[in-house]
N, C-alpha and C positions, 0 to 999 in steps of 0.2 A: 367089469362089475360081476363082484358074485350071484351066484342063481338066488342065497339067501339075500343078498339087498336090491333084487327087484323088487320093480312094483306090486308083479303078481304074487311073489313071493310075501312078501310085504303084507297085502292084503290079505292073504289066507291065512298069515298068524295071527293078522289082527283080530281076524273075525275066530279063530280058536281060543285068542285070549279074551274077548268081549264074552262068547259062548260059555267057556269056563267060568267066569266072574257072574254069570246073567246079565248081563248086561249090555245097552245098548249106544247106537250114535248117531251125529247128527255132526253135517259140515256147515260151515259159513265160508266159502270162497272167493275172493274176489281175482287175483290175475290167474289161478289158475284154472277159472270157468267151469268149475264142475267137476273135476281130473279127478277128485280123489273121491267125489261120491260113484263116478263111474268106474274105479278102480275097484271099490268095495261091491260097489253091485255086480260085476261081473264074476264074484265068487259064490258057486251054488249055493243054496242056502241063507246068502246075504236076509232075505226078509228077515230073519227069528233075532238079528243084530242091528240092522239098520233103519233109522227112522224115518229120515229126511233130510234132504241138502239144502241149503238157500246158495243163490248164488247171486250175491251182491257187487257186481262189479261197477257201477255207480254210486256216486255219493247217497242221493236220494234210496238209491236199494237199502243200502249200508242202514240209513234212519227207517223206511220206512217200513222193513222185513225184520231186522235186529236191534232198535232202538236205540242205533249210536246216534251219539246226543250230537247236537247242533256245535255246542261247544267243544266237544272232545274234535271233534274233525276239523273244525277253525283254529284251536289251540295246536295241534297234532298231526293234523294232516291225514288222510286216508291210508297213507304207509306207515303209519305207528305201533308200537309197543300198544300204546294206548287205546287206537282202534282196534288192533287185533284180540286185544282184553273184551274192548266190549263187544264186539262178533261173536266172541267164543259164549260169551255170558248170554246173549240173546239169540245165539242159537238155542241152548239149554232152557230158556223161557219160553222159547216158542217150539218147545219140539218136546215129548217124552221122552228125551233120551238121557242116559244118564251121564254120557261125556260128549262132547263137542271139542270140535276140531277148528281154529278159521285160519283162514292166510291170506296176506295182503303185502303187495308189490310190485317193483319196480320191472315188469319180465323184460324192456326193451321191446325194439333197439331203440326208442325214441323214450322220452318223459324222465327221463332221469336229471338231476342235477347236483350239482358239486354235494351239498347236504344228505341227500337220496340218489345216488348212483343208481344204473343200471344192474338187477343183480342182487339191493337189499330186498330182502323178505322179511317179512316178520310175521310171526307163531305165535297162536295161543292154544291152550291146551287148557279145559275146562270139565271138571267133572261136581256132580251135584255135592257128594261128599267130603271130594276131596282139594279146592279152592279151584284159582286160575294162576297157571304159568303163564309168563310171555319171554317169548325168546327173539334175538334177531340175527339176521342170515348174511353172508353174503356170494352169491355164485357166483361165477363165471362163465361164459358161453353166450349162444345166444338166446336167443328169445326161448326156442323148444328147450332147451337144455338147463336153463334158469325154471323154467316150468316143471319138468318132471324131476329137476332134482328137488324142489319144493313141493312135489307131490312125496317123494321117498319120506323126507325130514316129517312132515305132516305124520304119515304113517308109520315110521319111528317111534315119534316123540308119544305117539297115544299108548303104542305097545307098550315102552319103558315105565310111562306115569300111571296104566294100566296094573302094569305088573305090579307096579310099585305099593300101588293104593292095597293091594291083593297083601302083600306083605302085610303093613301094616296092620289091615282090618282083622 
């Protein structure tokens, strides 16, 4: 891996690109338990960019911290496109921030099944301006490995849709 797609790496452009734009963030994490808001806070200065993380690794987190619906998670499942939309969306409600991050999956070695292997992820990407993406993943490795490669993609995907909105505006 290159030095530019590490983590830490990863993290200090983000927090130069959020810095440059004004702007701020907010995670909703559920398998990878925090990763990526302790990713971003270990970059000096992280305060002037970082809001707050939720980290909803149960269903009940999931509703009762980010308002995914009863429905969505019964129709969907907690590894969805769909729950990662509404993570990303209620972090951005419950937090000042102005993009949100969430991710939710499958890290292993156990809970996976034929539908939801071990390995899918799935990403949302939510900014106040600029709508919600959701994307889905799939790694390989194990458990650590399924984890931090779904921290990089997290912090990726914010940089490029960062940038992006930066273009536009």
């Amino acid at each position: 891996m290159t030095m530019e797609n590490s983590i830490e790496a990863l993290a200090v452009r983000l927090g130069e690109v959020l810095s440059a734009h004004g702007a701020s963030l907010a995670t909703a994490e559920s398998c990878t338990g925090g990763w990526v808001a302790q990713a971003v806070t270990s970059v000096a200065g992280s305060s002037a960019w970082f809001d707050r993380g939720f980290v909803t690794y149960s269903n009940a987190a999931k509703q009762e911290m980010l308002d995914v619906s009863d429905l969505t998670l019964a129709r969907h499942g907690a590894v969805s496109e769909a729950t990662a939309r509404a993570m990303a969306l209620g972090a951005l409600a419950h937090s000042r921030a102005d993009w949100a991050v969430a991710i939710t999956g499958v890290a292993g070695p156990g809970g996976g099944t034929p539908e939801k292997p071990v390995g899918l992820v799935c990403f949302a990407w939510a900014g106040r301006e600029a709508g919600c993406e959701a994307q889905v993943c799939r790694f390989d490795g194990d458990r650590e490995s399924v984890r931090e490669q779904s921290v990089r993609q997290a912090l990726r995907g914010l940089i490029e849709r960062i940038e992006a909105a930066r273009l536009v505006a």
